[in-house]
C-alpha positions as MATLAB code, in Angstrom:
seq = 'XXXXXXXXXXXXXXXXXXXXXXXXXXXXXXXXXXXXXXXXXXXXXXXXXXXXXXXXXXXXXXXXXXXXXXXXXXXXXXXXXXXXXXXXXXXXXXXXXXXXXXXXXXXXXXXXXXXXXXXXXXXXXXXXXXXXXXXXXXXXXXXXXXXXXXXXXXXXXXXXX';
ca = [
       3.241   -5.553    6.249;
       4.415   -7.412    2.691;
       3.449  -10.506    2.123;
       4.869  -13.018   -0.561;
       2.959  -16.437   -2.470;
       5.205  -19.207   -2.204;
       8.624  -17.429   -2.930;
      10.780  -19.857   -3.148;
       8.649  -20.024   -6.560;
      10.330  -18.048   -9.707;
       8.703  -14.950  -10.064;
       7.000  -14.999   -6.658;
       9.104  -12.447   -4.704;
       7.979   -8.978   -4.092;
       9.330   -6.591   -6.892;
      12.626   -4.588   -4.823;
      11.346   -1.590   -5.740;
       8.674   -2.159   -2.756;
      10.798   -4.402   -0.234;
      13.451   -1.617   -0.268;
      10.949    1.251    0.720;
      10.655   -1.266    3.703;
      13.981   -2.982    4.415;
      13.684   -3.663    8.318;
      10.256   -5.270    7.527;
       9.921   -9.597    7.088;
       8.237  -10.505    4.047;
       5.470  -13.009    5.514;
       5.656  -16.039    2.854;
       1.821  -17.585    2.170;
       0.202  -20.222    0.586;
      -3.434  -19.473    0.873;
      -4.679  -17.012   -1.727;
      -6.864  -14.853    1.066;
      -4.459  -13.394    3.607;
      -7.239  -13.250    6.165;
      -7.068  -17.025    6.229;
      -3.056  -16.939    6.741;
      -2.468  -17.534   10.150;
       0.623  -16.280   10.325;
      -0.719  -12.900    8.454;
      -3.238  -12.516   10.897;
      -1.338  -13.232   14.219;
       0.918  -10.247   12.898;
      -1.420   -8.226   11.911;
      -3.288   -8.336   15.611;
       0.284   -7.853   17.037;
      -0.294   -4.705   15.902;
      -2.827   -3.538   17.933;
      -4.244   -1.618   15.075;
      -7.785   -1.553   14.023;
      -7.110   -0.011   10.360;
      -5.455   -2.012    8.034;
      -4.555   -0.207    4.398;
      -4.489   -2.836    1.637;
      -2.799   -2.898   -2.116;
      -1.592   -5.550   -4.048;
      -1.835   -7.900   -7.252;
      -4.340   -8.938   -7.913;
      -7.318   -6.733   -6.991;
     -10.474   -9.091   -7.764;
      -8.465  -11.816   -5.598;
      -5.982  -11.278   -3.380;
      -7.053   -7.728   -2.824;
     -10.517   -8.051   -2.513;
     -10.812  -11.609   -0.877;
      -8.816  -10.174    2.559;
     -10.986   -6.707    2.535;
     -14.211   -8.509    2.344;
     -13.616  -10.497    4.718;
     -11.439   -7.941    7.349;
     -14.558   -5.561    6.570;
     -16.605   -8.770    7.997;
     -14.268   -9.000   10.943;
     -15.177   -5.549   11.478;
     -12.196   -4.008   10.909;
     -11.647   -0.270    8.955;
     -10.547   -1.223    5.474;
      -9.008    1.377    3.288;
      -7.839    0.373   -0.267;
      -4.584    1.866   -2.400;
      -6.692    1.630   -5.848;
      -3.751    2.808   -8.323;
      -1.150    0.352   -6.296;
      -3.190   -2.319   -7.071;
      -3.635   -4.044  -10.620;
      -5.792   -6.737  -11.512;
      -5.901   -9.049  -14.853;
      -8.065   -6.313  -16.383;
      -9.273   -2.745  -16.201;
     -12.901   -4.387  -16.075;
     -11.670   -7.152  -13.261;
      -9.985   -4.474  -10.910;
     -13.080   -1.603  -11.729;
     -15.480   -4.516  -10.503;
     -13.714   -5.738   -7.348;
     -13.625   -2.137   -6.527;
     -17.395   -1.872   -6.718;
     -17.230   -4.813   -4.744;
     -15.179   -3.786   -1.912;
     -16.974   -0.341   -1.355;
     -20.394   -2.038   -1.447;
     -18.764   -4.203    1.365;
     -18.273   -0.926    3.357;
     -13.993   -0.484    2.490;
     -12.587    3.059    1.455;
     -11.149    3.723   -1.680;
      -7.766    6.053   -2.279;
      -5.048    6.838   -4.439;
      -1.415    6.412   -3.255;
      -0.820   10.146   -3.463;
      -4.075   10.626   -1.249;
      -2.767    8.649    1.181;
       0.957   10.176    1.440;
      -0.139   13.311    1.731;
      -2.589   12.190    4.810;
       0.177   10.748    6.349;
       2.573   14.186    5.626;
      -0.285   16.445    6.508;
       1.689   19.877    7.172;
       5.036   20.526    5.332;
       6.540   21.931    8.412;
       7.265   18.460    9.398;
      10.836   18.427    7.976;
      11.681   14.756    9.473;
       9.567   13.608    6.200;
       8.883   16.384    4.140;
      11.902   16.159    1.988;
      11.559   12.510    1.808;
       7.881   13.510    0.509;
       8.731   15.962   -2.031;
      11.682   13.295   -3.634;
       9.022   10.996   -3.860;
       6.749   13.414   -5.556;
       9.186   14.253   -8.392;
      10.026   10.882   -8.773;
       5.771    9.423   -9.011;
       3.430   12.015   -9.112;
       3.535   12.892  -12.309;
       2.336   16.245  -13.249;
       1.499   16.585   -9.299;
       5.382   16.025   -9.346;
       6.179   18.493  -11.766;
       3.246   21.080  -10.266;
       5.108   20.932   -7.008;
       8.784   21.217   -8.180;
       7.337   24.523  -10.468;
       5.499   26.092   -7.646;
       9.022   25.483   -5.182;
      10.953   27.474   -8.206;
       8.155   30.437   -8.156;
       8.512   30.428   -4.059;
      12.370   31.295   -4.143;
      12.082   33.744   -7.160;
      12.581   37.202   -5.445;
      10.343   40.009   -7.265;
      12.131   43.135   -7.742;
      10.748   45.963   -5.468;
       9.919   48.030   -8.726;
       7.432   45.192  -10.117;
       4.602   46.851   -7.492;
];
């Protein structure tokens, strides 16, 4: 689910780097700075019928940390994308982290969470998807993986043992 602050607003849209990893999916416009209080957030978030919701955004001391607190209050399983999420300092978003896991919410890295979701790389329907992403993101995880691919299709003559 993406939600926007007042887009009609310059600089207020969602970057299209995001929206187009999602392009069948409304952006839910908002005023109030805690998505938990958005009525329209939360009527689509209980059409759901999930009980998990995964959370990253800007910024991570507010409108990160406002909705987990409170979801995590709700009782609802709060997990939070820590290095998708950026705050106004390294100090702000460290501390609203501290925050949110005292509150009870899990922490994990974007990369964690793909691979979760990918679990066994016999699941070709994403896997390649998965392993363009990785090359593009992961950094040396990206590299690791494209190195280790080359090693798996280098034959070994019979001779080396």
């Amino acid at each position: 689910m993406l939600t926007s602050v007042i887009a009609a607003r310059e600089g207020s849209s969602i970057f299209p780097q995001i929206t187009d990893v999602f392009p069948d999916q409304e952006v839910i416009d908002r005023t109030f700075i805690n998505t938990r209080e958005d009525s329209k957030v939360v009527d689509a978030v209980k059409a759901t019928g999930r009980r998990q919701l995964i959370i990253a955004g800007l910024w991570t001391e507010i409108c990160v940390a406002m909705p987990v607190i409170q979801a995590l209050g709700e009782g609802w399983d709060v997990t939070v994308i820590t290095d998708a999420s950026g705050a106004t300092s390294v100090e702000a978003h460290e501390v609203a982290i501290q925050r949110m896991i005292a509150a009870g919410a899990d922490m994990m890295t974007w990369l964690a969470l793909a691979a979760e979701w990918q679990r066994d790389r016999a699941r070709l329907a994403t896997a390649e998807k998965m392993t363009g992403v990785l090359t593009q993101h992961a950094a040396g995880s990206g590299v690791a993986h494209l190195w280790e691919q080359q090693l798996l299709k280098t034959l070994v003559p019979a001779a080396a043992g």
